[in-house]
ZASEZA-255629 format. One line per field, with one value per residue (C-alpha): residue in three letters; x, y, z. Coordinates in Angstrom, 3 decimals, decimal comma. Example, Ala and Ser with C-alpha at 12.3 -4.5 7.8 and 13.67 -1.06 7.14 Angstrom:
BEGIN
rest = c(ala | ser) $
c1 = c(12,300 | 13,670) $
c2 = c(-4,500 | -1,060) $
c3 = c(7,800 | 7,140) $
//
This chain:
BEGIN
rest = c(unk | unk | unk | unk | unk | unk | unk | unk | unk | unk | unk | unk | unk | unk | unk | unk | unk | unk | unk | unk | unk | unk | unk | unk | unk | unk | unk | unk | unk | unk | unk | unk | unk | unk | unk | unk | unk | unk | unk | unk | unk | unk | unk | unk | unk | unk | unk | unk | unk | unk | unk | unk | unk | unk | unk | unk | unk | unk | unk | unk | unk | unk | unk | unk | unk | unk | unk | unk | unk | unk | unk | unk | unk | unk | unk | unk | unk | unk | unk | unk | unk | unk | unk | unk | unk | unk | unk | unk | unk | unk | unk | unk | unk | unk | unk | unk | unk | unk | unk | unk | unk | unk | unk | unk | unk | unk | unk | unk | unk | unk | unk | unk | unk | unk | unk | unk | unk | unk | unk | unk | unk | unk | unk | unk | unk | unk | unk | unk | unk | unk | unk | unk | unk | unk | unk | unk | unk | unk | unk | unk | unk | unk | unk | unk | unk | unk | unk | unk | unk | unk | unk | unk | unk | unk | unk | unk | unk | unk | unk | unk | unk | unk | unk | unk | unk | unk | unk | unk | unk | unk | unk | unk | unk | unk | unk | unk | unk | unk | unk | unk | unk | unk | unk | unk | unk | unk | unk | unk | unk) $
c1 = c(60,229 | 63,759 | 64,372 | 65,066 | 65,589 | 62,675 | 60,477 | 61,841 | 61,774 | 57,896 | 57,422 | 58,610 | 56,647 | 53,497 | 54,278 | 54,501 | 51,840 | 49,601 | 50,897 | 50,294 | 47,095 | 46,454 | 47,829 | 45,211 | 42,500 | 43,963 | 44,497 | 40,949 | 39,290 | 41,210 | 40,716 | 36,434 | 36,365 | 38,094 | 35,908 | 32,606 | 34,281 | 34,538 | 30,957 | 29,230 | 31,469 | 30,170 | 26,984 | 24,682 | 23,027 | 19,609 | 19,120 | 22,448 | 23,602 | 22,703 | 23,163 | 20,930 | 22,559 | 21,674 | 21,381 | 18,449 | 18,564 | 21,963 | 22,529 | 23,999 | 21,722 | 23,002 | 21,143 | 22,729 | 20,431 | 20,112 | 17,670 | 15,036 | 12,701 | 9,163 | 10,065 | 6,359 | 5,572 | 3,473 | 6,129 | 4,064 | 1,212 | 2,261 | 5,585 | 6,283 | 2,992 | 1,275 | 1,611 | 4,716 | 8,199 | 10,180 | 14,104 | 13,377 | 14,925 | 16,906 | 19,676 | 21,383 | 18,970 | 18,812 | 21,343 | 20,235 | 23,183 | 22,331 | 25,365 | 23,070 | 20,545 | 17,094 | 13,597 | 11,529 | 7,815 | 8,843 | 10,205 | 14,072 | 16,619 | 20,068 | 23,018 | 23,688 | 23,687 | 20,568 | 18,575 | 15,569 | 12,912 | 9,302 | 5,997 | 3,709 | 0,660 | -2,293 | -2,810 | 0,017 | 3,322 | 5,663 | 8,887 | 11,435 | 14,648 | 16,673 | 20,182 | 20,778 | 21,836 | 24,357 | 21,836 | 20,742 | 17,370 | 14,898 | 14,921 | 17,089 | 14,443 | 13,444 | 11,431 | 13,413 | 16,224 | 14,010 | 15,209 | 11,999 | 8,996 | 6,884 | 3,551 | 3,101 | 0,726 | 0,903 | 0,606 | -0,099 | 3,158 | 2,629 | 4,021 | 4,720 | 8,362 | 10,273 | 12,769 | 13,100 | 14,350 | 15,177 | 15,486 | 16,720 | 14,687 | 14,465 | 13,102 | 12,245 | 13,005 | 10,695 | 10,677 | 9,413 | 8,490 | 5,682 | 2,332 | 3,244 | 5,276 | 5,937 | 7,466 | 8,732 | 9,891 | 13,232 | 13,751 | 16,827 | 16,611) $
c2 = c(-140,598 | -141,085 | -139,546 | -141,920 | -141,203 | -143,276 | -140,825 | -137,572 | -138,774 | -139,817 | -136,084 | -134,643 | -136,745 | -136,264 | -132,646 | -132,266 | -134,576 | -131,607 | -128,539 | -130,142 | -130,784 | -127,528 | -126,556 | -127,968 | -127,016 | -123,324 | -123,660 | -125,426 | -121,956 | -119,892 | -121,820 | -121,895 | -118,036 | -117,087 | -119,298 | -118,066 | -114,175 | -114,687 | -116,355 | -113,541 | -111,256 | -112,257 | -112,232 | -110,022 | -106,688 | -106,609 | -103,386 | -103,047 | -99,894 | -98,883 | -95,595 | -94,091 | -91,902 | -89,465 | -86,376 | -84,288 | -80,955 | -81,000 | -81,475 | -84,495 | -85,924 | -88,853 | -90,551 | -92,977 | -94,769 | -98,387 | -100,715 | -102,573 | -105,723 | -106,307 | -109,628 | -110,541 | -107,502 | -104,781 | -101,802 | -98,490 | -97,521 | -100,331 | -100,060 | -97,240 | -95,481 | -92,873 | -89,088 | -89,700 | -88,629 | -91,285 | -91,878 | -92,906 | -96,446 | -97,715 | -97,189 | -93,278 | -90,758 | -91,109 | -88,392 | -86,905 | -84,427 | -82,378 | -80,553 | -77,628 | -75,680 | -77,359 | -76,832 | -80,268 | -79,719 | -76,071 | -75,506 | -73,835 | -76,340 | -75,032 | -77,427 | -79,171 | -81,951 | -82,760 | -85,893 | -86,921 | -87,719 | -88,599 | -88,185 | -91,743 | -91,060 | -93,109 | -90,887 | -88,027 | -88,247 | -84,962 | -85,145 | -83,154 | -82,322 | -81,389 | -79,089 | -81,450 | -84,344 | -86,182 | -88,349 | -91,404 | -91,905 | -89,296 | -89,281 | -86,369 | -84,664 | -81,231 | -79,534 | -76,365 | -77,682 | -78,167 | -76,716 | -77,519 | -79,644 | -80,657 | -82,386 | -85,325 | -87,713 | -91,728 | -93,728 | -97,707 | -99,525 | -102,040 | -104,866 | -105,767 | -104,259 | -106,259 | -104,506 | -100,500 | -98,700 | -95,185 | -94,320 | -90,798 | -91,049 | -89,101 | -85,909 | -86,920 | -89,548 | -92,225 | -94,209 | -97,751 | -100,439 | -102,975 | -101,544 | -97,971 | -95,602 | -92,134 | -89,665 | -86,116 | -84,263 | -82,531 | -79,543 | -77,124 | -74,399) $
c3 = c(180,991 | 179,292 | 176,079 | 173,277 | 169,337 | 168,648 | 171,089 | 169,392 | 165,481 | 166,546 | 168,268 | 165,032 | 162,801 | 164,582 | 165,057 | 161,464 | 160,207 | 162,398 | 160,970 | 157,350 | 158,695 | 159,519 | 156,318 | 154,404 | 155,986 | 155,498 | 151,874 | 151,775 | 153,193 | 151,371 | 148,101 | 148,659 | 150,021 | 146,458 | 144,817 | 146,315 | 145,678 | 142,049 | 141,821 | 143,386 | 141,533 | 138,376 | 138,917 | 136,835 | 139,494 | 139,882 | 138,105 | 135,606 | 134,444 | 131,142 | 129,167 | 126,189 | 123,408 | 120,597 | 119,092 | 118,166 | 116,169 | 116,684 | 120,658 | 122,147 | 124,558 | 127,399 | 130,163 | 133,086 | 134,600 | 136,032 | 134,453 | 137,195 | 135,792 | 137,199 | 137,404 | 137,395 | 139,963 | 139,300 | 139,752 | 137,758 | 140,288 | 142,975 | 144,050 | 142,355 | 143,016 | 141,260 | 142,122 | 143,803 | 142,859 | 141,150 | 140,751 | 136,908 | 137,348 | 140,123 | 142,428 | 141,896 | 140,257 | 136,200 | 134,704 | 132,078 | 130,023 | 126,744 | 124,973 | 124,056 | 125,101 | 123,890 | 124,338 | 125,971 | 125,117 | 124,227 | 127,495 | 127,369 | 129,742 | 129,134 | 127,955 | 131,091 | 133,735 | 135,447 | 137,394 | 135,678 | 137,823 | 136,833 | 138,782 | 137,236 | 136,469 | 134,806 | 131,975 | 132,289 | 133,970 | 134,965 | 133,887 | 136,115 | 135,634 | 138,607 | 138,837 | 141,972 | 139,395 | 141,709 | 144,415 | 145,488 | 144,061 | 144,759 | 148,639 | 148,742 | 145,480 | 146,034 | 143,905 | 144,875 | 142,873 | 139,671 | 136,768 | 134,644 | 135,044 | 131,773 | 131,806 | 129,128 | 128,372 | 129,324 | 126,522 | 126,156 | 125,021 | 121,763 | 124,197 | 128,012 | 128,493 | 131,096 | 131,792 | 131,719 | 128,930 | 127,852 | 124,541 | 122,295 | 119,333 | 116,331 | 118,021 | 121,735 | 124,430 | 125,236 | 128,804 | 128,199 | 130,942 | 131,058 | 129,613 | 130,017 | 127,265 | 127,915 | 125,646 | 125,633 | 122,416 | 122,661 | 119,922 | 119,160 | 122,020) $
//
């Protein structure tokens, strides 16, 4: 087949309508795979992160924790049953940190870094703290690591809490989450 102008300029032309072609579809991919990033980037986790803050008698007291919903489950006593060990909210294990040394239900826990973990309960709940305060969730708890363990009582909560709080309060922190609100008091050590 002889070689003629015509021939080439239509080899070039058709070559090049293809790689624009191809092009396109590459910017096309490219263009939806940042798109879909940045949705799913934005969108809010299922538990968040959420810290509580204050001082009583004089200590500073934080807690790092992430906040789950029930999201019309039943989550105290069901899937996060009774008598068992509990992370205290989702994801990592709850820190809790106090400045000072301080007395919880008249119990001394030195100033410190600790994971709060909770044992549910129907009418009391044990509240744990744990020198081990860097883990995810309470699979790696062990009560060798405890550095105290209080007993309080459950109490009802004045309305369905959706999604779980901790709170420092005047003189103690309360855990809040659909009908159930426990407290412990937290006094100068």
């Amino acid at each position: 087949m002889p070689l003629t102008f015509r021939g080439i300029f239509a080899f070039i032309a058709d070559h090049q309508t293809n790689t624009i072609n191809i092009m396109k579809k590459q910017f096309l991919f490219f263009a939806l795979a940042l798109i879909t990033v940045v949705a799913f980037a934005q969108e809010k986790p299922l538990s968040p992160p959420a810290t509580a803050e204050g001082t009583i008698d004089g200590a500073k007291i934080t807690i790092n924790y992430s906040a789950p919903s029930a999201k019309g489950r039943k989550m105290v006593g069901e899937k996060d049953p009774y008598g068992k060990v509990w992370r205290t909210g989702a994801n990592k294990a709850t820190t809790f940190e106090v400045s000072k040394n301080v007395k919880i239900e008249g119990k001394a826990l030195p100033a410190g870094k600790y994971a709060l973990f909770t044992i549910p309960g129907e009418k009391e709940w044990v509240i744990i703290f744990s020198k081990k305060w860097d883990q995810g969730g309470a699979f790696d708890y062990s009560d060798k690591d405890d550095a105290l363990r209080v007993t309080v009582k459950a109490e009802k909560a004045p309305a369905f809490v959706e999604t779980f709080k901790i709170s420092v309060e005047k003189e103690k922190v309360a855990l809040t989450w659909e009908n159930f609100l426990v407290s412990f008091k937290v006094t100068k050590g």
